[in-house]
N, C-alpha and C positions, 0 to 999 in steps of 0.2 A: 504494500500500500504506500503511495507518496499522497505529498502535499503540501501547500507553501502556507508561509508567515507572510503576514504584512504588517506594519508599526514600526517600533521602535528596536526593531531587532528581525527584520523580513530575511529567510531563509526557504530553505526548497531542502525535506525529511523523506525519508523512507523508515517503511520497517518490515518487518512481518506480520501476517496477519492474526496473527498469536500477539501479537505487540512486543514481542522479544528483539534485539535487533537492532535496534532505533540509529539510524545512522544520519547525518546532516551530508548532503552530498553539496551542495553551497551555499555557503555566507556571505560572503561577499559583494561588492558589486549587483546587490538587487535594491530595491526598492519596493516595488509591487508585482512582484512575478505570479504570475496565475496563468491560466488555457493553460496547462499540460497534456504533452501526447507522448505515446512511445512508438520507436519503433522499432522493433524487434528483431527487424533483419541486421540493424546496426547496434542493437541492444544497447540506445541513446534517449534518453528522456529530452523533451525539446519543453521548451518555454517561452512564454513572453512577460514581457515587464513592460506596461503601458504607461507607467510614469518617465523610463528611459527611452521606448523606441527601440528596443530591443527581442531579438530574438536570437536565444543562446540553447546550448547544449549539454550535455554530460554524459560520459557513458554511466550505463546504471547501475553498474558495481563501486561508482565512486571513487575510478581514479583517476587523479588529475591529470583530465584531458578533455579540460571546459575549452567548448567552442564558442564562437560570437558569430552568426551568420547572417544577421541584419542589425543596421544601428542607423536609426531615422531617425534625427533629432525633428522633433515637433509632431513625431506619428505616434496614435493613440491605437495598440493592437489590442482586439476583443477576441480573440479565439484564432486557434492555428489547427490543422490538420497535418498529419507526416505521413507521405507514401513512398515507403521504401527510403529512399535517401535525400528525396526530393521532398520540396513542401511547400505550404501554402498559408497565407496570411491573411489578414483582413485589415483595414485601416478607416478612419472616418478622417 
């Protein structure tokens, strides 16, 4: 199971669904990251951060090999889709 934080401390969690596990796969560099997708074939959780303009990556075992695959200053993303290794965004 994942899911992110927003406030004063916004992070992006995993765990098991036992809740055993509890891993933080990023801290950093979020703000309001929310729409997560996975993709499985790249075994890559994706995100977006709409306070940044951002659409970043992780592989899902949590190791450091966070990607940055769009950075739009002034774009507001509301949900993402991932197929395969490609993907897809939305903007207002």
């Amino acid at each position: 199971m994942m899911w992110s934080n927003w406030g004063n401390d916004p992070k992006i969690e995993m765990t098991s669904l036992s809740g055993q596990r509890r891993q933080v796969l990023v801290a950093t560099g979020l703000s309001r990251p929310f729409g997560m997708a996975i993709d499985f074939k790249s075994d890559r959780l994706f995100w977006i951060d709409s306070d940044r303009g951002v659409i970043g990556s992780i592989n899902l075992f949590g190791h450091n090999n966070r990607r940055l695959h769009v950075h739009m200053v002034g774009a507001t993303f509301h949900g993402i889709a991932v197929n395969e290794v490609s993907y897809m965004y939305s903007t207002v």
